[in-house]
C-alpha positions as CSV (number, residue, x, y, z in Angstrom):
1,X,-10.6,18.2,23.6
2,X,-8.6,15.5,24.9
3,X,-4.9,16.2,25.6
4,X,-2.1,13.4,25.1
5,X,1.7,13.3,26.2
6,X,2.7,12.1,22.6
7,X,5.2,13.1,20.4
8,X,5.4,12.8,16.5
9,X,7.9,14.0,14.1
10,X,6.4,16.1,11.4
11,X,7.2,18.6,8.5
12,X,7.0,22.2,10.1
13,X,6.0,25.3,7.5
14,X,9.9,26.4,8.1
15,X,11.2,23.5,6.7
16,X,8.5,23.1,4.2
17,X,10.0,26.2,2.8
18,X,13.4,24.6,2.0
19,X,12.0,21.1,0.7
20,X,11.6,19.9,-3.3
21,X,9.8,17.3,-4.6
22,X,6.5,15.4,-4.5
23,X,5.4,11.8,-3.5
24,X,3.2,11.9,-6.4
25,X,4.7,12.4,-9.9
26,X,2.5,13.4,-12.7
27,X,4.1,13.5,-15.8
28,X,1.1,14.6,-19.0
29,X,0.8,14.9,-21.9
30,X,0.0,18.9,-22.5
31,X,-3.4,18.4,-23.6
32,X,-4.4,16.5,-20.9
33,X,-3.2,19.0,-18.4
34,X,-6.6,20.6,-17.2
35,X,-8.0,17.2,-17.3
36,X,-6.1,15.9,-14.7
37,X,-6.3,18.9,-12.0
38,X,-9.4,17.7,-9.8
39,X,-7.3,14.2,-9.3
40,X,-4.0,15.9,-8.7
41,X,-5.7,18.4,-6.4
42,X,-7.7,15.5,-4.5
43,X,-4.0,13.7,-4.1
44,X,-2.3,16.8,-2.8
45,X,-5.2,17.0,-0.5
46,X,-5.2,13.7,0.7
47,X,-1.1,14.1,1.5
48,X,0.5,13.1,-1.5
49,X,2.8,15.8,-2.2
50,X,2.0,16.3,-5.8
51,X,4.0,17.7,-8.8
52,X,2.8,18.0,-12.5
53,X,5.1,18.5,-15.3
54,X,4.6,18.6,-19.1
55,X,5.8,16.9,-21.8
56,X,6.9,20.2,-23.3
57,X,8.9,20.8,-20.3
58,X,11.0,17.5,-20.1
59,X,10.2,16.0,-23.0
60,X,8.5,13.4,-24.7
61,X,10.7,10.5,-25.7
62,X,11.4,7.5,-23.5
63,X,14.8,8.5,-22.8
64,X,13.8,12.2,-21.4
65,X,11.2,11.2,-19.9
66,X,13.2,8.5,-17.4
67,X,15.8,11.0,-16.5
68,X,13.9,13.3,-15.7
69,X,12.3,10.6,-13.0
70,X,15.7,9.6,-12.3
71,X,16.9,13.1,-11.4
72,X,13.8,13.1,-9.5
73,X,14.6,10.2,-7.5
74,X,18.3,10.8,-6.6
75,X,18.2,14.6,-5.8
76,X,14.8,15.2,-4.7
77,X,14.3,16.0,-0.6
78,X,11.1,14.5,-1.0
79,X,11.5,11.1,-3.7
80,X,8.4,9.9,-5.9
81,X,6.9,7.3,-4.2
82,X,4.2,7.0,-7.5
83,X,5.0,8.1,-10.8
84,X,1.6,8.7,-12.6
85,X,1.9,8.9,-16.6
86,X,-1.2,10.6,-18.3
87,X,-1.6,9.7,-22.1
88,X,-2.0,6.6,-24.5
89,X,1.5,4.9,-25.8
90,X,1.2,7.9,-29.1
91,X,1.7,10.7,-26.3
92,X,3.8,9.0,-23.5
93,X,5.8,5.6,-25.1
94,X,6.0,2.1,-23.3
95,X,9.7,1.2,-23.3
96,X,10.5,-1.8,-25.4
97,X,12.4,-4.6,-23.7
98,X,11.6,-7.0,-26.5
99,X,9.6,-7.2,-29.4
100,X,6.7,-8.4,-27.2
101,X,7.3,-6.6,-23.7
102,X,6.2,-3.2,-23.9
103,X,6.7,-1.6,-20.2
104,X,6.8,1.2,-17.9
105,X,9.1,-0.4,-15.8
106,X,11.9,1.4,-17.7
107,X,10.9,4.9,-16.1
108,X,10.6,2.9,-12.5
109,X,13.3,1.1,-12.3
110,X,16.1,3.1,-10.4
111,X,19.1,0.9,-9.6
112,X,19.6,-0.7,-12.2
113,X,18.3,-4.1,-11.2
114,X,14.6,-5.1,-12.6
115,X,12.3,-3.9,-9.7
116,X,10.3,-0.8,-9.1
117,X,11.5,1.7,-6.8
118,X,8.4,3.8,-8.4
119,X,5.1,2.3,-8.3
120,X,3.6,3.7,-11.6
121,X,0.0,4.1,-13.2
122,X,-0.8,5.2,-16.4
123,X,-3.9,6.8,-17.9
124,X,-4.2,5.3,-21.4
125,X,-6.3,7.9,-22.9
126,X,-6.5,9.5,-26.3
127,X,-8.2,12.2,-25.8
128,X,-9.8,15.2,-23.4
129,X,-13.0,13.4,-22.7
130,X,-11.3,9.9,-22.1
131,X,-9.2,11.8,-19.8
132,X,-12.1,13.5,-17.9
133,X,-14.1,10.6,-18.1
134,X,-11.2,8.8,-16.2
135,X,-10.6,11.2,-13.8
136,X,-14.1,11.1,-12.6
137,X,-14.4,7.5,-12.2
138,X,-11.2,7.5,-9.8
139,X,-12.5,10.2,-8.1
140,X,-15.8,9.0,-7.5
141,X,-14.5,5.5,-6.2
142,X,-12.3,6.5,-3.7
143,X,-13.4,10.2,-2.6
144,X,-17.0,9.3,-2.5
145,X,-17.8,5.5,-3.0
146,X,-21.2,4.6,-4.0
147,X,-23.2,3.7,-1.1
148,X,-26.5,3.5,-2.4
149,X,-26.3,-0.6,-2.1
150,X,-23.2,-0.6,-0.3
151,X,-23.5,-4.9,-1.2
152,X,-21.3,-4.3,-4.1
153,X,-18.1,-4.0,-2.3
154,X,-18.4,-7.4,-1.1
155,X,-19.2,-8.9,-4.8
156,X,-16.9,-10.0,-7.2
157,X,-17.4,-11.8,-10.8
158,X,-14.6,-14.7,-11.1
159,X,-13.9,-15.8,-14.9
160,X,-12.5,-18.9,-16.2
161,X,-12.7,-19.1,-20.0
162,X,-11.9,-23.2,-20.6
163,X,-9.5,-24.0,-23.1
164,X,-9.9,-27.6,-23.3
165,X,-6.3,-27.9,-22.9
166,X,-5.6,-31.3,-22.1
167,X,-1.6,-31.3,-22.2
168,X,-0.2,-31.4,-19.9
169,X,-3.0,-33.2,-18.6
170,X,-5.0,-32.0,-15.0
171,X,-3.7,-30.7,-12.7
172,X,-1.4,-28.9,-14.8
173,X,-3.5,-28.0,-17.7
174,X,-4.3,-24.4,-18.4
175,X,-7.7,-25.1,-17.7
176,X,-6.8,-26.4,-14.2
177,X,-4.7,-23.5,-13.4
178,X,-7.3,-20.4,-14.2
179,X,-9.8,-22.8,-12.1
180,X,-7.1,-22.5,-9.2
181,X,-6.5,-19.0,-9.7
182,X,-10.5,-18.6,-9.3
183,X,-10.7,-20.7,-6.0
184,X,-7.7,-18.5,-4.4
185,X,-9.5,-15.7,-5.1
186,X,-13.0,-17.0,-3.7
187,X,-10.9,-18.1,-0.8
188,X,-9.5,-15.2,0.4
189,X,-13.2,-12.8,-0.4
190,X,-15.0,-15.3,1.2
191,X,-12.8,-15.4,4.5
192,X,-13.2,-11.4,4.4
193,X,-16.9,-11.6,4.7
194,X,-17.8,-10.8,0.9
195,X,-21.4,-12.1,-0.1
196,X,-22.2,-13.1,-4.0
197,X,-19.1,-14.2,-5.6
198,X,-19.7,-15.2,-9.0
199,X,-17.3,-18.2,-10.8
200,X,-18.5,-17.8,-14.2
201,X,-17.4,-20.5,-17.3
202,X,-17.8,-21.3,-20.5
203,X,-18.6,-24.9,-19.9
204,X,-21.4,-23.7,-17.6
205,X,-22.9,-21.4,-20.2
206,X,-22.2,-18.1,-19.4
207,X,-21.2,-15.3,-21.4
208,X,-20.1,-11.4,-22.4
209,X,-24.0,-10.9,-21.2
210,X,-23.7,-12.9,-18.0
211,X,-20.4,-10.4,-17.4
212,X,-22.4,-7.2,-18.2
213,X,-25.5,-8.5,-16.1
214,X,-23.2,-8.9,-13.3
215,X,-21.3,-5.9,-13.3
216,X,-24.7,-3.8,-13.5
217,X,-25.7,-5.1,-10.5
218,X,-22.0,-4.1,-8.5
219,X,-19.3,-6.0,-8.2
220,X,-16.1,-4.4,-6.3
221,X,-13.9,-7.2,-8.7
222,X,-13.9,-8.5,-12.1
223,X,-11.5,-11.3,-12.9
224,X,-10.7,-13.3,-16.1
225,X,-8.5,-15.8,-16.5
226,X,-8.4,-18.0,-20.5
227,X,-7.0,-16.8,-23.2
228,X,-7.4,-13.7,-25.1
229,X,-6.2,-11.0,-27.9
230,X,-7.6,-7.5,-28.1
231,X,-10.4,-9.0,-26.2
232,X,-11.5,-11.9,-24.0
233,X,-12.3,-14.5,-26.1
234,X,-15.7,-15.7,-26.5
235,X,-18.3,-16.1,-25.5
236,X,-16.8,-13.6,-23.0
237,X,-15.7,-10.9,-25.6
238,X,-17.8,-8.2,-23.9
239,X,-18.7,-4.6,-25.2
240,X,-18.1,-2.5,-22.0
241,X,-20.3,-0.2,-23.5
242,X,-22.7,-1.8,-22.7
243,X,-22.1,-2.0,-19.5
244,X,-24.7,0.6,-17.1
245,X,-23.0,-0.3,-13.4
246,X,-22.7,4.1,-13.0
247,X,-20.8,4.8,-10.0
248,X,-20.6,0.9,-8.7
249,X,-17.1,0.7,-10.4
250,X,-14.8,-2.2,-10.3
251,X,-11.3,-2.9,-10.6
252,X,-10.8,-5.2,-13.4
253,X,-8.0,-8.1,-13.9
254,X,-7.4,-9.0,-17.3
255,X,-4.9,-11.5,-16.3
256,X,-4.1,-12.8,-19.9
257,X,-2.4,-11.9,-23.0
258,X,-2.3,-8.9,-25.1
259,X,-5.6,-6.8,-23.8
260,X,-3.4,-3.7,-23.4
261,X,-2.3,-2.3,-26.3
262,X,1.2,-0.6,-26.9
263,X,0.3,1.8,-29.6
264,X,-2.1,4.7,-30.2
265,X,-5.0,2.3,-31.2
266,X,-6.6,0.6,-27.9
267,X,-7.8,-2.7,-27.5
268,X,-11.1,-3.7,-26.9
269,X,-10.7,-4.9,-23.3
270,X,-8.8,-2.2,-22.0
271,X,-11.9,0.3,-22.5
272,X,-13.6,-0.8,-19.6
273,X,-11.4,1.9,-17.9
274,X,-12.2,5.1,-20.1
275,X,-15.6,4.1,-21.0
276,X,-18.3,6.3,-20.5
277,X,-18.9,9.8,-20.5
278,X,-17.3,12.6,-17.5
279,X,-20.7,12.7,-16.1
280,X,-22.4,9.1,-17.1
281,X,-19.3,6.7,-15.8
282,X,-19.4,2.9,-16.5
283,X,-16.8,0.5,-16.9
284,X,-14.2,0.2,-14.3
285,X,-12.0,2.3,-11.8
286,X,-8.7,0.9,-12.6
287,X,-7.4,-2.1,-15.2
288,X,-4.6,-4.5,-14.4
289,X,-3.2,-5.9,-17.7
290,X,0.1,-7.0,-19.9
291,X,1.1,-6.0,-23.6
292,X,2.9,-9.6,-23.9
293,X,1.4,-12.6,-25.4
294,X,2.6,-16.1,-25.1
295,X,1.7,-20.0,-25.6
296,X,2.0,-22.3,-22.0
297,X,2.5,-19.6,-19.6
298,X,-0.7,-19.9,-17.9
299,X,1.3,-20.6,-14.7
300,X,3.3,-17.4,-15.2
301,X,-0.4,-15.5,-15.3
302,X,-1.4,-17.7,-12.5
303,X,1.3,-16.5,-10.0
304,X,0.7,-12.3,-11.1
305,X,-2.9,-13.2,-10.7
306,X,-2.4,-15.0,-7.2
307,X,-0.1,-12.5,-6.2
308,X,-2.4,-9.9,-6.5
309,X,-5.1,-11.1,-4.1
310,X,-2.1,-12.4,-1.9
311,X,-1.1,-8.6,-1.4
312,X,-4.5,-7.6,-1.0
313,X,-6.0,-9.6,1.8
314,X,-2.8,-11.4,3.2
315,X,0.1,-9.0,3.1
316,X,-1.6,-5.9,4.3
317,X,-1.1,-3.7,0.6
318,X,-4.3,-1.2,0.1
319,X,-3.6,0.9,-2.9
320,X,-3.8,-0.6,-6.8
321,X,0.0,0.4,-7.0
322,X,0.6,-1.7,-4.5
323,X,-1.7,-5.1,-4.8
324,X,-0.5,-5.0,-8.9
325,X,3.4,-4.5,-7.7
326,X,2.6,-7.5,-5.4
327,X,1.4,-9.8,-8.3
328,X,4.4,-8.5,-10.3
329,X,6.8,-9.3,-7.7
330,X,5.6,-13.0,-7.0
331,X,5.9,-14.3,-10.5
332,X,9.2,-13.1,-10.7
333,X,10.2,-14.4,-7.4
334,X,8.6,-17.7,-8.7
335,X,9.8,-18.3,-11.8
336,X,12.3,-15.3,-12.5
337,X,10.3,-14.0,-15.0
338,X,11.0,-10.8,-16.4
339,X,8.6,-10.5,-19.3
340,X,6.1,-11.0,-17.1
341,X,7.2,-8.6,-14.5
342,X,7.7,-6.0,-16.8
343,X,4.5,-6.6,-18.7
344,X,2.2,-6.2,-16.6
345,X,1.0,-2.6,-16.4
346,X,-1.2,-0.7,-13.5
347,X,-4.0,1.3,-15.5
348,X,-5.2,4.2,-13.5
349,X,-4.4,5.8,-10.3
350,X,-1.5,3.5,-8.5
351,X,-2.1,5.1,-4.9
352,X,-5.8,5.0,-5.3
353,X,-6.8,2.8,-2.3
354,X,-8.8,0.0,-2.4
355,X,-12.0,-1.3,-1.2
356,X,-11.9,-5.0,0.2
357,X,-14.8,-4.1,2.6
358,X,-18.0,-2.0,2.4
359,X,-16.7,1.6,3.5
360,X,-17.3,2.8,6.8
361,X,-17.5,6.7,8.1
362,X,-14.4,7.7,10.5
363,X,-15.5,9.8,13.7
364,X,-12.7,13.0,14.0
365,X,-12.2,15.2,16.9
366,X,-9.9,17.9,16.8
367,X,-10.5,21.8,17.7
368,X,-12.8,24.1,15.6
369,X,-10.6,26.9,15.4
370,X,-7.1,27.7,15.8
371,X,-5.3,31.1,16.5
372,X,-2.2,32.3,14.7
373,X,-0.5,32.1,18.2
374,X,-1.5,28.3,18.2
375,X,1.8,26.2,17.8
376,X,0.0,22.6,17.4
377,X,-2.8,20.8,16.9
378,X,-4.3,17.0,17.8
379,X,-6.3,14.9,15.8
380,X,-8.2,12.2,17.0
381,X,-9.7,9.4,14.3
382,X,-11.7,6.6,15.8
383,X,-14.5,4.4,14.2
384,X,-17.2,2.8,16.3
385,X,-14.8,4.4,19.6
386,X,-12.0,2.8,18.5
387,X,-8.8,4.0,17.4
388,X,-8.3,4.3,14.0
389,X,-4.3,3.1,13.4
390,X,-2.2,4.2,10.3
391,X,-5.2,6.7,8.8
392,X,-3.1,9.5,6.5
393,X,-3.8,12.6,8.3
394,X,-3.3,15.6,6.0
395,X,-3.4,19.9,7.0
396,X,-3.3,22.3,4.4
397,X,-3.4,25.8,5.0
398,X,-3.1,28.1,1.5
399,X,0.6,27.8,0.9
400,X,1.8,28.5,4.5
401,X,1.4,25.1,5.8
402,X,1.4,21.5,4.2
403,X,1.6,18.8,6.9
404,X,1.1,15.3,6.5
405,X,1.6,12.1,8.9
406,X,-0.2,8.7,10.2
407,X,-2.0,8.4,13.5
408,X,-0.1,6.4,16.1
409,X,-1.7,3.0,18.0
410,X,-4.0,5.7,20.0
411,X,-5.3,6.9,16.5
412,X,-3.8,10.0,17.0
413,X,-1.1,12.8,15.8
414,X,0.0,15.9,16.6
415,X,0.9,18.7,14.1
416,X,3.4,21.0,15.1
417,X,3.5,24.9,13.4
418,X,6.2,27.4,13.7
419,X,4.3,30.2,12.2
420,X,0.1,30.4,10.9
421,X,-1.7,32.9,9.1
422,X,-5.3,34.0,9.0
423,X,-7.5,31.6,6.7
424,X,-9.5,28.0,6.6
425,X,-7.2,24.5,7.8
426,X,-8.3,22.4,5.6
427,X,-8.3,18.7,7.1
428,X,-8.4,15.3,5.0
429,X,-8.4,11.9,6.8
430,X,-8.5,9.2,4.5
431,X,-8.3,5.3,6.6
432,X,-8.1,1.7,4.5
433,X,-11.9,0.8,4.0
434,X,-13.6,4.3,5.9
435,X,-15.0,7.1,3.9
436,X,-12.7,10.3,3.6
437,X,-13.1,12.9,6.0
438,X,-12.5,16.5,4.7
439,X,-13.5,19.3,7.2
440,X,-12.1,22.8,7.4
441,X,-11.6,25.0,10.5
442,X,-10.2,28.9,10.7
443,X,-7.5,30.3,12.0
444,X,-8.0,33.6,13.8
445,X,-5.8,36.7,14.6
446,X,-5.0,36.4,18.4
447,X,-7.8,37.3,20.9
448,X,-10.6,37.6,18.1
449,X,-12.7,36.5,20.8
450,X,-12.2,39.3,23.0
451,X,-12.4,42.1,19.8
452,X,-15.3,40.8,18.0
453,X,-17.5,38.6,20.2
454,X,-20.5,39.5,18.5
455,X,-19.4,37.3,15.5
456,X,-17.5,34.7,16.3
457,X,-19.3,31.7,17.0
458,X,-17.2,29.1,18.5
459,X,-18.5,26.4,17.2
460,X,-17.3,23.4,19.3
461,X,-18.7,20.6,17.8
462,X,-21.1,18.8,15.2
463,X,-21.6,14.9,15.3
464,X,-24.3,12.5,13.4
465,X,-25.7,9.2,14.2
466,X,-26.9,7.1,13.5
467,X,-24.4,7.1,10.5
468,X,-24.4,5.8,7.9
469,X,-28.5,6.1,8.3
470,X,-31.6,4.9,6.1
471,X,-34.7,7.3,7.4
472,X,-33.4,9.9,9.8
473,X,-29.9,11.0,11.7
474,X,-29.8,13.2,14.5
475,X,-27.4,15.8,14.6
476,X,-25.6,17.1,17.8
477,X,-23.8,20.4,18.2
478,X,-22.6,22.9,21.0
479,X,-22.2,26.9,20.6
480,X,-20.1,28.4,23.1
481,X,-20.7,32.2,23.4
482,X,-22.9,33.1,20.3
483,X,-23.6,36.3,21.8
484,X,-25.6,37.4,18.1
485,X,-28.9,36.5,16.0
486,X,-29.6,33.3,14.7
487,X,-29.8,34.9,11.3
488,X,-26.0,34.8,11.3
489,X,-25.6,31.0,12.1
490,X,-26.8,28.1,9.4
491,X,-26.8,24.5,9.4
492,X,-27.5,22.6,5.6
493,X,-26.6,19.8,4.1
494,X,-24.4,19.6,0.9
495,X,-24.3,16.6,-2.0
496,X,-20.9,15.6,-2.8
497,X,-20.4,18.5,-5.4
498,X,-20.9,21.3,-2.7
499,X,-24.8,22.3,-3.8
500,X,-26.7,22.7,-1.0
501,X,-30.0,20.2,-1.0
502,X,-31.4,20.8,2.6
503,X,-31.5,23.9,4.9
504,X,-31.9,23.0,8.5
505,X,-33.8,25.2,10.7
506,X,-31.4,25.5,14.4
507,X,-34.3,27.1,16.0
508,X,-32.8,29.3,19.0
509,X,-29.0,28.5,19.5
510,X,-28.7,28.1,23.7
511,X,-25.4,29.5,24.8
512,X,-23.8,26.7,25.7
513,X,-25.8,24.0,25.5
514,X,-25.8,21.3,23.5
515,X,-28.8,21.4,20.7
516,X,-30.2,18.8,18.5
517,X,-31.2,18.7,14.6
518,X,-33.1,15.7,12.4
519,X,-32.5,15.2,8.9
520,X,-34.4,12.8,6.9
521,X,-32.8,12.3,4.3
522,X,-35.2,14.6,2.1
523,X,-34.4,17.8,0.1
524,X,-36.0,21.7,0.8
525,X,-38.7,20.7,-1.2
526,X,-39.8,17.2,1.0
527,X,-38.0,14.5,-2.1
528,X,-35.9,11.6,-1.2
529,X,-32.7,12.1,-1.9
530,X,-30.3,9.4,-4.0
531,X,-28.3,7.6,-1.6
532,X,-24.6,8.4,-1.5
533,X,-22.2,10.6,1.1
534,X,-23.6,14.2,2.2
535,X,-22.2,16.4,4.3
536,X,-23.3,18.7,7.2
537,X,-22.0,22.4,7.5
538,X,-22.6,24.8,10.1
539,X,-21.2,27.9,10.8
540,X,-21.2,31.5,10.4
541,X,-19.3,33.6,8.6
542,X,-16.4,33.2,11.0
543,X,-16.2,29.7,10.7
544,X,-17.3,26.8,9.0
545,X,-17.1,22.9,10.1
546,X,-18.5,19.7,8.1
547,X,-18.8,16.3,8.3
548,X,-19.8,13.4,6.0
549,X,-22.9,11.3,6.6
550,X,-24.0,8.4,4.4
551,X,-27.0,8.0,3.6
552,X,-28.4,4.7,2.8
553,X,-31.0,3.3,0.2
């Protein structure tokens, strides 16, 4: 491996063991407690410090429920960057600020001002298999995006509903204004390379069918501007059940009034994020919607709406949290506006990072093994051989060691360990707009090489390309020292669940030379398999590495 004079300041195992708190706050509802495990286990992954309480532990009325945040905030080493609230309005209350602003700024809000120091999401569900249902979808779009027409996350459906509103007349009708709020939009997708970009309308005869049509065939974005209650009005009142997009999930603005509702009984527009079943997902991957209504505030809507793509593709923000707090702060810098501000709520996952380009894989090079003598270790994360800045680098081993950081301008960090056990480093590299990259490596008592060459392996290193790839990828790796049978080494291929789909044949393993495997993208019985993200393992029973390859339609 390369070696770099660099130095990086970074959580060590010691003073793990004297730290509290989370970056990632989950507060459920009991019921939906197992529900939510596979998300908060892929956050703590990932690097989010996570920590899941109940509502039977803290308490389920507004006024528990925010000091217990607040305590949170002002006494915890590590503070709650995102607050995470699992459960429709009859489990987990909105605050009311006014009859007509239902919010969860209340439980964000820590100085006493109007902004949030929090960036929340909530999972509006009702029940286990909304809950699961969610969960999936969130995992599915950011863990393993959908490449099978990777297209879709450069499309987008635009919606302006025409009101006929004529005072005050053009260009300050409200007709006018969801037309600008379209243009921005199309502005900014089509200066970041994005392809079809629909502007549908009621004038130009489009409808809740023309919306379903669209979203079946991928679109990354859904935005609808016009007026609305419960639902978009017609003709644009769709049924998201109806909708079949499957894992091409989008991230829908309902940038209008009263589509999210503040009680136990949803509202027809807010389903598109908890429609569908846990294993048959459709709808959307995260909703961005207010419980206020309102006459002639279209240009409040405008400047959440405006602010939103603003913090996307202009101020750098990549998770939903982030891109809806954006739209919340600019109409309030605009025009003061607290309703608005408060209003507005994030639905789903609020550090879930966003797509604004079609996901590329990360190359990672760090050691495949590390002894519990080892005091560090470097991580490298390029794409196409170049340095891959700010990617959230995280290292988990059992409970001994949880280490988190960002690689510097070289694309690199260094982790630094005061004590490690035996067991598998698990690594997670997750980059704005590159496919995750999970791999483990073990750690090994001192001089294992030495006592037991006969099994350990030394698996240096596994690489694929092209990748991603439509008919075949070759596969590079290096052995160093196998010194046993073939029968103890293995190279397969995995589907995003773990189930292994294709054994690979490594013919005779050459100590120390580099050998060479082709996959095709077939199964062990010669089928195509569906496009999507694989991964590669090889190993032996001393150690294991992976890495992800996408395979194209």
């Amino acid at each position: 491996m390369r070696k770099y004079l660099i130095s990086f300041v970074i959580l060590t195992a010691a003073a793990l063991a004297q730290e509290t708190g989370a970056r990632y706050l989950v507060v459920t509802a009991d019921t939906f407690y197992s529900s939510i495990q596979p998300l908060v286990e892929w956050k703590h992954r990932m690097g989010y410090r996570t920590k899941v309480v109940k509502l039977s532990q803290i308490g389920s009325t507004t006024s528990a429920i925010k000091s217990y945040v607040a305590d949170a905030y002002a006494t915890w080493d590590i503070r709650p960057e995102y607050l995470l609230l699992v459960g429709a309005p009859n489990y987990i209350p909105f605050y009311a600020f006014a009859y007509t602003c239902y919010s969860d700024n209340y439980y964000t809000n820590m100085n006493a001002d109007i902004y949030n120091e929090i960036l929340s999401g909530r999972l509006n569900v009702h029940n286990v298999t909304e809950a699961q249902t969610a969960v999936n979808k969130m995992l599915l779009y950011e863990k393993t995006p959908d490449l099978t027409d990777p297209s879709w996350f450069i499309n987008a459906c635009l919606i302006a509903r025409e009101d006929y509103n004529t005072y005050p007349p053009p260009p300050y009708s409200d007709d006018s204004i969801y037309w600008s709020d379209i243009r921005h939009a199309k502005s900014y997708m089509l200066a970041n390379g994005y392809n079809t970009i629909d502007t549908l309308s009621k004038l130009l005869g489009n409808n809740a069918s023309t919306v379903v049509n669209r979203v079946n065939q991928g679109r990354a974005f859904v935005l609808y501007r016009g007026t609305a209650t419960n639902n978009w009005y017609p003709p644009f009142a769709v049924d998201v059940n109806q909708t079949q997009n499957g894992n091409k999930l989008p991230i829908v603005l309902s940038i209008t009034c009263g589509t999210l509702s503040s009680s136990g009984s949803p509202t027809a527009a807010e389903k598109w994020f908890y429609t569908g079943t846990p294993t048959l997902p459709r709808g959307a991957a995260g909703y961005f919607a207010t419980t206020t209504s309102g006459s002639g505030i279209a240009h409040l809507r405008s400047a959440v709406a405006k602010g939103f793509f603003n913090g996307l593709f202009a101020q750098g923000k990549q998770t939903f949290g982030q891109a809806c707090e954006a739209g919340r702060l600019n109409v309030y810098s605009m025009y003061s506006s607290s309703t608005e501000y408060r209003g507005f709520t994030t639905i789903g996952d609020p550090s879930m990072m966003i797509w604004t380009a079609v996901p590329k894989p990360l190359e990672v090079y760090h050691d495949s093994y590390l002894s519990v003598s080892d005091t560090s270790l470097i991580i490298d994360v390029q794409h196409n051989e170049w340095p891959v800045e700010s990617a959230l680098v995280c290292v988990l081993l059992d409970t001994v060691v949880y280490e988190y950081g960002y690689t510097n301008v070289s694309g690199v960090i260094v982790f630094n360990f005061d004590t490690l056990f035996e067991g598998n480093m698990h690594i997670t590299v997750t980059a704005h707009n590159k496919i995750p990259y999970l791999d483990s490596i073990p750690v090994q008592p001192t001089g294992i090489s030495e006592i037991t060459p006969a099994v350990e392996a030394r698996l240096s290193f596994i690489e694929a390309s092209p990748n991603p790839f439509t008919r075949t990828t070759k596969m590079r790796y290096l052995i160093l020292d196998p010194g046993y049978s073939t029968d103890d080494y293995s190279v397969g291929i995995y589907d995003a669940s773990g189930r292994l789909v294709r054994s690979l044949d490594q013919g005779s393993i050459i100590q120390n030379q580099e050998s060479v495997l082709w996959w095709d993208g077939t199964d062990n019985r010669g089928n195509r398999l569906p496009a999507g993200v694989y991964f590669v393992r090889a190993g032996s029973i001393r150690e294991e590495r992976s890495i992800p390859v996408v395979l194209l339609e």
